[in-house]
DSSP file (Angstrom, degrees, kcal/mol; ACC not computed):
  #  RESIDUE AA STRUCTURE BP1 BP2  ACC     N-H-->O    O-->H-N    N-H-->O    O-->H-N    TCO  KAPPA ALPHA  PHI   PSI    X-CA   Y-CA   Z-CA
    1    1 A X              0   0    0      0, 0.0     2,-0.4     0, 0.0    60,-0.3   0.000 360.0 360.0 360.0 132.9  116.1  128.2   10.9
    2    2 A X  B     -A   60   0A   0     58,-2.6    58,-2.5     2,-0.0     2,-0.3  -0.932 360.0-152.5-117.7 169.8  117.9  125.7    8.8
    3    3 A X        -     0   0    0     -2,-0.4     2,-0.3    56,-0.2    56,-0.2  -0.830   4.2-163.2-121.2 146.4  118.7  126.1    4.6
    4    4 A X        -     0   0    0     54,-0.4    54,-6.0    -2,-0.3     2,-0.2  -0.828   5.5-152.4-144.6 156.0  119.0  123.3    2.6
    5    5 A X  E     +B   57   0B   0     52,-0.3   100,-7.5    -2,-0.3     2,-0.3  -0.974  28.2 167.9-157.2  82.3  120.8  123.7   -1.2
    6    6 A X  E     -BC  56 104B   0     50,-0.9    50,-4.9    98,-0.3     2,-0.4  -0.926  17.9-154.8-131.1 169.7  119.5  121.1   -3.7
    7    7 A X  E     +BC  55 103B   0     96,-0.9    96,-2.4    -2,-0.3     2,-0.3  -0.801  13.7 167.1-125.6 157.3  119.6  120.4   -7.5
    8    8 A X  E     -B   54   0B   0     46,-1.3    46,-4.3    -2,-0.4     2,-0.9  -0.982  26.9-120.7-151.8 161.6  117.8  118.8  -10.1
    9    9 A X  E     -B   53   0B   0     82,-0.5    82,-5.1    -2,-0.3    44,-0.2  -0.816  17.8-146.5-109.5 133.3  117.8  118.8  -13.9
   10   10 A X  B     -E   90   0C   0     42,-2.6    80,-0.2    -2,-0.9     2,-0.2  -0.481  37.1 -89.5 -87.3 179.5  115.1  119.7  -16.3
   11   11 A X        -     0   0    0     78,-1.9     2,-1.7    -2,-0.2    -1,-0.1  -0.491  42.9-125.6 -79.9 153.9  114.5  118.2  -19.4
   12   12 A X        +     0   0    0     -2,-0.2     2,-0.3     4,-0.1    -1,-0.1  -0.558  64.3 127.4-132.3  93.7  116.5  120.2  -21.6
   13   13 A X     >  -     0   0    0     -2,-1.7     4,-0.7    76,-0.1     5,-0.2  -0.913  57.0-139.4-112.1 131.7  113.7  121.3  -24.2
   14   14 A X  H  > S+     0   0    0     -2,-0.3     4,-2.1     3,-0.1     5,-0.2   0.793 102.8  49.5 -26.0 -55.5  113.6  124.9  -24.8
   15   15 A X  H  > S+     0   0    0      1,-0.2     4,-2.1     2,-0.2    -1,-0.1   0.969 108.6  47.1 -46.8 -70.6  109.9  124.7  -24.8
   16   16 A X  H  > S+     0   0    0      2,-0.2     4,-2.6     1,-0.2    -1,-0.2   0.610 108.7  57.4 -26.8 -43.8  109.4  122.7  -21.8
   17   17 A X  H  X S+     0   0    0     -4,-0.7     4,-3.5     2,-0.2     5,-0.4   0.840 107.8  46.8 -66.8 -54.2  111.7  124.9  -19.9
   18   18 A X  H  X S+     0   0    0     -4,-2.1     4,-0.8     2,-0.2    -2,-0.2   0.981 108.4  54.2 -47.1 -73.3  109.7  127.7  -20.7
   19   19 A X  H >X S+     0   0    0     -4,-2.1     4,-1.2    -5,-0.2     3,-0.6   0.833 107.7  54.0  -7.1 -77.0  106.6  125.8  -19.8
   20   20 A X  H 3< S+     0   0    0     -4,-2.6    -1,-0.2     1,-0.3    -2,-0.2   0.906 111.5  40.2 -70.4 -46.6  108.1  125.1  -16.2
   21   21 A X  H 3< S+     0   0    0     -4,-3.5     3,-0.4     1,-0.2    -1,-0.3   0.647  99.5  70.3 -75.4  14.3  109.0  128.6  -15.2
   22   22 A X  H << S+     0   0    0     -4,-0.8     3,-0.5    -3,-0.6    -2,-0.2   0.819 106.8  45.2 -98.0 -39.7  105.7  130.0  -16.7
   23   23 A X  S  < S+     0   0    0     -4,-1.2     7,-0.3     1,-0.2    -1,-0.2   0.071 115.9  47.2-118.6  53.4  104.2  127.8  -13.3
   24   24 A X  S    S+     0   0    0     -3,-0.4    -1,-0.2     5,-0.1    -2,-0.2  -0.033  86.0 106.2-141.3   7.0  106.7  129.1  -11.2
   25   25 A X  S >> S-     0   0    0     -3,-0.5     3,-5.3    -4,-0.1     4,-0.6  -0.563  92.9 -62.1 -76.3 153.0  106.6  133.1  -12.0
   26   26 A X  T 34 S+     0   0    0      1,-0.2     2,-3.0     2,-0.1     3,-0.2   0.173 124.4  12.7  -7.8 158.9  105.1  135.1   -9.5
   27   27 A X  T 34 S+     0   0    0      1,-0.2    -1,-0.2    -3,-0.1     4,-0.2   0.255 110.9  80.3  33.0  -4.6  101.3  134.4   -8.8
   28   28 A X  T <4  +     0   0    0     -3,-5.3     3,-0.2    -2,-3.0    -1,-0.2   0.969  49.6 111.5 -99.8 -44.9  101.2  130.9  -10.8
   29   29 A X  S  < S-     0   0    0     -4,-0.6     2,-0.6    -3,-0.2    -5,-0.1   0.332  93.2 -86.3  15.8 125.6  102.6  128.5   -8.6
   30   30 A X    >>  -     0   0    0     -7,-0.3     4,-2.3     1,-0.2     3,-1.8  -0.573  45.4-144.3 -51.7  96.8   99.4  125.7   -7.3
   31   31 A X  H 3> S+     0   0    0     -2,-0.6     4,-1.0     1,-0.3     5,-0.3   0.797  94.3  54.1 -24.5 -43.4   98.3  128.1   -4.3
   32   32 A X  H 3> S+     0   0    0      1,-0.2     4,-2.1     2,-0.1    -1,-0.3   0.858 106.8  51.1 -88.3 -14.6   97.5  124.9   -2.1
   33   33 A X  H <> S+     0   0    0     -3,-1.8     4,-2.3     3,-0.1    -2,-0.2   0.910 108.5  49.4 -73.8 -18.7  101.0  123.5   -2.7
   34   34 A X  H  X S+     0   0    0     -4,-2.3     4,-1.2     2,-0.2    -3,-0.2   0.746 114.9  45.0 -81.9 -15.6  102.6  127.0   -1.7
   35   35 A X  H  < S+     0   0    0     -4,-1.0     5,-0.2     2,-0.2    -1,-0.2   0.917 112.1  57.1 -80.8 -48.2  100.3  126.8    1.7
   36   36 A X  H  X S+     0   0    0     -4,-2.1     4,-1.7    -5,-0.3     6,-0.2   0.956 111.9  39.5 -32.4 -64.6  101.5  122.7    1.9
   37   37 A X  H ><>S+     0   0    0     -4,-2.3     3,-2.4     2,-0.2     5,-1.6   0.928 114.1  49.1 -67.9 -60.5  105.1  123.6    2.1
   38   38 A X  T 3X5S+     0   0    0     -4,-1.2     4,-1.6     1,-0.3     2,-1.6   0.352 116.6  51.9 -76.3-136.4  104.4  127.1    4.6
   39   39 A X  T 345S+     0   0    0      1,-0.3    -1,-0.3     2,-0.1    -2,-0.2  -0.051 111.9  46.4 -35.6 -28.7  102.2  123.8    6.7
   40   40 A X  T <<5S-     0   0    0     -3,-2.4    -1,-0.3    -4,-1.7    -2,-0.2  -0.083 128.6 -97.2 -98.1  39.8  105.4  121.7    6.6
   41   41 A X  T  45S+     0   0    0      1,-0.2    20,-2.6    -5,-0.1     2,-0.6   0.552  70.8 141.8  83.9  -5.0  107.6  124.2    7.6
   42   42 A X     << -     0   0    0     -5,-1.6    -1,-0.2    -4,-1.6    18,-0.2  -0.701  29.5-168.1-104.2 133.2  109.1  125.7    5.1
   43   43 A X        -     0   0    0     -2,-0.6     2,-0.2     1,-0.3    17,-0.2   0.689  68.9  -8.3 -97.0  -7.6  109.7  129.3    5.3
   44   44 A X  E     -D   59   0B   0     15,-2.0    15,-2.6    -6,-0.1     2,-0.3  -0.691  52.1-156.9-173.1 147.0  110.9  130.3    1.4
   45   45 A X  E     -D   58   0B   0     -2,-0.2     2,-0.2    13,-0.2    13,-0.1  -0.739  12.1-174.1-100.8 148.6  111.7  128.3   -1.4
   46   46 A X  E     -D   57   0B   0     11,-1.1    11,-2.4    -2,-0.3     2,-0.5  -0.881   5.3-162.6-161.1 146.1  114.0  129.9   -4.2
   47   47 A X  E     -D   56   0B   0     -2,-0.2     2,-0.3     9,-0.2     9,-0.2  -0.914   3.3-166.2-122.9 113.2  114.7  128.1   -7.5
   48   48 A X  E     -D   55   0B   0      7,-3.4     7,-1.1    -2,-0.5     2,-0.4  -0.732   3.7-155.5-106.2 178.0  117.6  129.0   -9.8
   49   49 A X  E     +D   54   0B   0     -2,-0.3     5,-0.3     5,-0.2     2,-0.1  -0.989  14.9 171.3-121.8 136.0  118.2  128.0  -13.4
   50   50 A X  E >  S-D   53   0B   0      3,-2.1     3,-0.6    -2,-0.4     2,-0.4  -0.612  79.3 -46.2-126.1 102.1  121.3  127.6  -15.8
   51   51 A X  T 3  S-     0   0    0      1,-0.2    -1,-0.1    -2,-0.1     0, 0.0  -0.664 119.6 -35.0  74.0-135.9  121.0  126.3  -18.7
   52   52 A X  T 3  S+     0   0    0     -2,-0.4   -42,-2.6    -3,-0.1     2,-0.6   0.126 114.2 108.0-100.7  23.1  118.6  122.5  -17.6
   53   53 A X  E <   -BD   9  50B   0     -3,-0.6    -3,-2.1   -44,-0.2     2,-0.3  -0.904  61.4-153.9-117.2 129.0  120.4  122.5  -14.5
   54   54 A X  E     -BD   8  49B   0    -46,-4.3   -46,-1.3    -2,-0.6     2,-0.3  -0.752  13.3-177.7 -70.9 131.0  118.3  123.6  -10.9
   55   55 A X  E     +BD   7  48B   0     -7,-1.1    -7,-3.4    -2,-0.3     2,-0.3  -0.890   4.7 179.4-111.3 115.3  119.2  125.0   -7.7
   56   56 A X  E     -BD   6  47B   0    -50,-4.9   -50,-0.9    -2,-0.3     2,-0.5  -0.719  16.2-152.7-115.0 176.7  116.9  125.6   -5.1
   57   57 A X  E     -BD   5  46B   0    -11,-2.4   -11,-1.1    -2,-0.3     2,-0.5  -1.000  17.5-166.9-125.3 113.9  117.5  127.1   -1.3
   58   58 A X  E     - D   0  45B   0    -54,-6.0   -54,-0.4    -2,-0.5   -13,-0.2  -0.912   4.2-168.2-121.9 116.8  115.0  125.9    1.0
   59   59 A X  E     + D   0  44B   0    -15,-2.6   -15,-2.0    -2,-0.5   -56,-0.2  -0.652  19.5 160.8 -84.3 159.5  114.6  127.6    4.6
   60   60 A X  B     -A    2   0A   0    -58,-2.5   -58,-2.6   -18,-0.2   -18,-0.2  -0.917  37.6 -73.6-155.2 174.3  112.8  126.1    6.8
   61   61 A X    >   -     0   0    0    -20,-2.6     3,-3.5   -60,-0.3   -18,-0.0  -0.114  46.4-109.3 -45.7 159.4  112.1  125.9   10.5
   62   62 A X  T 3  S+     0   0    0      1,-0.3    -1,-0.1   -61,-0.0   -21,-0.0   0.779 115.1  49.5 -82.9 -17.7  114.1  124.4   12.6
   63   63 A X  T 3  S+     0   0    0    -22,-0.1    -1,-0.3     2,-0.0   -22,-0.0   0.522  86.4 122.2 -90.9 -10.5  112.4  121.4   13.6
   64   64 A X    <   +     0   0    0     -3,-3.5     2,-0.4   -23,-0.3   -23,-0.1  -0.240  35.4 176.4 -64.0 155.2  111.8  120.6    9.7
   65   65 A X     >  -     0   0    0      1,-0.1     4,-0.6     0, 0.0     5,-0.2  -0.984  43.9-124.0-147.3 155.2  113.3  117.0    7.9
   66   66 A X  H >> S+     0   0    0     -2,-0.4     4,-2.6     2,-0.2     3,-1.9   0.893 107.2  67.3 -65.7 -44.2  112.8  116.0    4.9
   67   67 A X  H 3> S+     0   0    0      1,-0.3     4,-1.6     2,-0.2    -1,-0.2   0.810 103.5  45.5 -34.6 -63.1  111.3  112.7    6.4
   68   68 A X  H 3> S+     0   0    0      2,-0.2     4,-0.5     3,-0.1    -1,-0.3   0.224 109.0  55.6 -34.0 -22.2  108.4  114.4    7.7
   69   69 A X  H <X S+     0   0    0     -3,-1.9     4,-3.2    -4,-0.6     5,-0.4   0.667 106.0  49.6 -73.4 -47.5  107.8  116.4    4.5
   70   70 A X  H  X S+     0   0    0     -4,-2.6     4,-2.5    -5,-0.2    -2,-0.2   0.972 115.3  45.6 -79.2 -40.4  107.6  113.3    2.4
   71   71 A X  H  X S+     0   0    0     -4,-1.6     4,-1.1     2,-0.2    -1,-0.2   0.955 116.8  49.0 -38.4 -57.2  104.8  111.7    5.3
   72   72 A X  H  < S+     0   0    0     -4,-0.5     4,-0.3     1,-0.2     3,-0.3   0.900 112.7  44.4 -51.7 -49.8  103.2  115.0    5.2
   73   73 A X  H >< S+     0   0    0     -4,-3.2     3,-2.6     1,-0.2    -2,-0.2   0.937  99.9  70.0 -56.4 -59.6  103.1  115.1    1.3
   74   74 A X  H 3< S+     0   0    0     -4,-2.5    -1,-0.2    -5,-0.4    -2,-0.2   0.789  92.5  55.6 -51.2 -35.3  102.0  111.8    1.0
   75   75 A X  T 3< S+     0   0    0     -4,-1.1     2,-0.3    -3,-0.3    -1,-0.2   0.581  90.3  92.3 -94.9   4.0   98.6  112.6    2.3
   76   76 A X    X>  -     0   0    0     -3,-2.6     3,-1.4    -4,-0.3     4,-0.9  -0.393  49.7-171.1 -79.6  64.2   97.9  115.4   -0.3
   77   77 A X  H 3> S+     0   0    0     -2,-0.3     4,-1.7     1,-0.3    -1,-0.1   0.589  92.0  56.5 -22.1 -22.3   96.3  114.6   -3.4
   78   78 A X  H 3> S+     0   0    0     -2,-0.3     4,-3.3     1,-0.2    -1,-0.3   0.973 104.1  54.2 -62.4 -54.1   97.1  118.0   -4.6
   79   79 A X  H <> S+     0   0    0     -3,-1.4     4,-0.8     1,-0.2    -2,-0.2   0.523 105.6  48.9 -36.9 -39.6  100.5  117.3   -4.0
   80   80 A X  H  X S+     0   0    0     -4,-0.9     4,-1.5     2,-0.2     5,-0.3   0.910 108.5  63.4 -56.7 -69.9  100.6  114.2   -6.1
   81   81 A X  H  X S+     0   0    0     -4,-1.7     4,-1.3     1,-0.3    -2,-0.2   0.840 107.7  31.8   2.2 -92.5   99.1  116.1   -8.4
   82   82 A X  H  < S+     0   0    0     -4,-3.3     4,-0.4     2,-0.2    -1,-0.3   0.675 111.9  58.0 -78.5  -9.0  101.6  118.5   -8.9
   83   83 A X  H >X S+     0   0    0     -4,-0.8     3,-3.7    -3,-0.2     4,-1.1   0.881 110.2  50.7 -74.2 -75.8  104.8  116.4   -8.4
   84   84 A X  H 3< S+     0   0    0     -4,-1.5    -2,-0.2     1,-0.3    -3,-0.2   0.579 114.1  46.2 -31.8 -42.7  103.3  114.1  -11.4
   85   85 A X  T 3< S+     0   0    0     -4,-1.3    -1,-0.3    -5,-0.3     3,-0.2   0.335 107.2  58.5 -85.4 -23.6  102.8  117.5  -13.6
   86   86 A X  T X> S+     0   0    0     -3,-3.7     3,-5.8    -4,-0.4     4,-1.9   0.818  95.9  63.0 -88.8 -60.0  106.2  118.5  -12.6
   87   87 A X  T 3< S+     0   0    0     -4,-1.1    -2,-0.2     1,-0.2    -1,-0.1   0.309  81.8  71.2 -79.4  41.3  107.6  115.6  -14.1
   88   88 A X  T 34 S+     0   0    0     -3,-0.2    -1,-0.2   -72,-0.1    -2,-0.1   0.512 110.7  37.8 -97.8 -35.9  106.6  116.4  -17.4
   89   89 A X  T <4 S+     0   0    0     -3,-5.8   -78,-1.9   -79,-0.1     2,-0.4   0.558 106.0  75.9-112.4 -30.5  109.6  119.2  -16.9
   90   90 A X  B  <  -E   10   0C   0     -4,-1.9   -80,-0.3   -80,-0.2     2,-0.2  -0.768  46.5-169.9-113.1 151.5  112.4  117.3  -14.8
   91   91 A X        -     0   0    0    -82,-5.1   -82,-0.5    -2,-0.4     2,-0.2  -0.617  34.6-120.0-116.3 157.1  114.9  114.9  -15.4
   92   92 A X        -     0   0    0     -2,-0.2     2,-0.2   -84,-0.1     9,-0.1  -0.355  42.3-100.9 -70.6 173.6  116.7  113.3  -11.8
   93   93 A X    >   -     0   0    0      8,-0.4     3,-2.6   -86,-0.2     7,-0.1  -0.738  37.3-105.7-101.2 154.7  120.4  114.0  -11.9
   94   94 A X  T 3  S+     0   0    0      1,-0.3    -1,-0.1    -2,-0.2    -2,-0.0   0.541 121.9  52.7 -96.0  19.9  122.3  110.9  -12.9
   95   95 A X  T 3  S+     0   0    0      2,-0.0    -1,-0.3     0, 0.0     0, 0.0   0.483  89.8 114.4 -83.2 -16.8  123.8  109.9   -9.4
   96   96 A X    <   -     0   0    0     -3,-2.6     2,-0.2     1,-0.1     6,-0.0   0.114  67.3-123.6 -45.0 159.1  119.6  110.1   -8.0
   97   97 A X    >   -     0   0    0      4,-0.1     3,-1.3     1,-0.1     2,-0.6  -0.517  53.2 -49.1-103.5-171.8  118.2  106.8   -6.9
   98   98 A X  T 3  S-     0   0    0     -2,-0.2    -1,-0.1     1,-0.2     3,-0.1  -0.295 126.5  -4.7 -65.6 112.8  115.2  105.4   -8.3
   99   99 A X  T 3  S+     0   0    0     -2,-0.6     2,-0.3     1,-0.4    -1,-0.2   0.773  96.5 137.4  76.8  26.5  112.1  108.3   -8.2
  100  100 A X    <   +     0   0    0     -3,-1.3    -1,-0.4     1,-0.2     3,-0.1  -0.758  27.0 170.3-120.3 123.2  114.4  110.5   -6.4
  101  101 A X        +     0   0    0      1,-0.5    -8,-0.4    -2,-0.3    -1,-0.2   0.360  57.1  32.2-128.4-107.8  114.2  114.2   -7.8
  102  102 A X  S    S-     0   0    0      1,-0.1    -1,-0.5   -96,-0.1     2,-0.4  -0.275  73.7-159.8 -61.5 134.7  116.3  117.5   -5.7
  103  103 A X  E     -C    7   0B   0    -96,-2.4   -96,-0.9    -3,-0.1     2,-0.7  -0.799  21.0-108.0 -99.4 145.2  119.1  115.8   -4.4
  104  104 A X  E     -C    6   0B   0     -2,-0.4   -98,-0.3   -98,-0.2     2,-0.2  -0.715  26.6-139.8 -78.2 121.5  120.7  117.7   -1.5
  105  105 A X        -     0   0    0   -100,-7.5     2,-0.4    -2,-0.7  -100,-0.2  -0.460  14.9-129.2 -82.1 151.8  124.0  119.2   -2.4
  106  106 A X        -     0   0    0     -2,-0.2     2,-0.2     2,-0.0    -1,-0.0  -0.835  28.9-124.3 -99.5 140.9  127.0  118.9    0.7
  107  107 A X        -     0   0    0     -2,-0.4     3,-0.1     1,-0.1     0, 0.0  -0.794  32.0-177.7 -93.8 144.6  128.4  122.4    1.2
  108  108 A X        +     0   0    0     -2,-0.2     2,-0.2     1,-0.2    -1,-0.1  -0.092  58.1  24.8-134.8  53.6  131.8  122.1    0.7
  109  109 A X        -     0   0    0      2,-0.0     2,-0.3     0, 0.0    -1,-0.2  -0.729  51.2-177.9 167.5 142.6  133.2  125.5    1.3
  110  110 A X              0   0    0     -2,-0.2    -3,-0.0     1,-0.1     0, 0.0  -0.939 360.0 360.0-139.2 113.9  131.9  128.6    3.5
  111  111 A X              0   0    0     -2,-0.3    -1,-0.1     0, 0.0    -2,-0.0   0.455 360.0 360.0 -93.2 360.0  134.1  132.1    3.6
């Protein structure tokens, strides 16, 4: 298994914010994206919040890359979907490149 630790910013609306965990509590989440990611390997997402700032933890199998995700993604219209719908709620962080959303954090310390 490998874990990946990236961040992203929301838009930093109260409203909005709300908005964006209301289709990520329990049972709302797009069902065919949650099956996409389980089809590309990934074995649990978790997403934290503080204030507009994200962190998520993604296991995944061992054989996952992010390269392969984004080929795989590319040939889901659902998927489109909901990344367009998403960015309604997220801002990039301001070191991202252009259309660049979680950025991968470098661990830099492990007790």
């Amino acid at each position: 298994m490998q874990r990946f630790c990236l961040a992203l910013d929301l838009v930093d609306d109260p409203a909005l914010i709300k908005e964006y965990e209301h289709f990520h509590a329990p049972g709302s989440a797009w069902p065919e994206v949650t099956q996409h990611d389980i089809d590309a390997g990934v074995l649990n997402i978790e997403i934290f919040r503080t204030g507009n700032r994200m962190f998520m933890i993604l296991e995944t199998v061992d054989e996952f890359t992010f390269e392969k995700k984004a080929e795989f993604d590319a040939t889901n219209p659902k998927i489109a979907a909901w990344e367009a719908l998403m960015w309604k709620f997220q801002k990039p962080l301001p070191w991202a490149g252009k259309g660049e959303k979680w950025i991968l954090m470098d661990r830099i310390f492990k007790s």
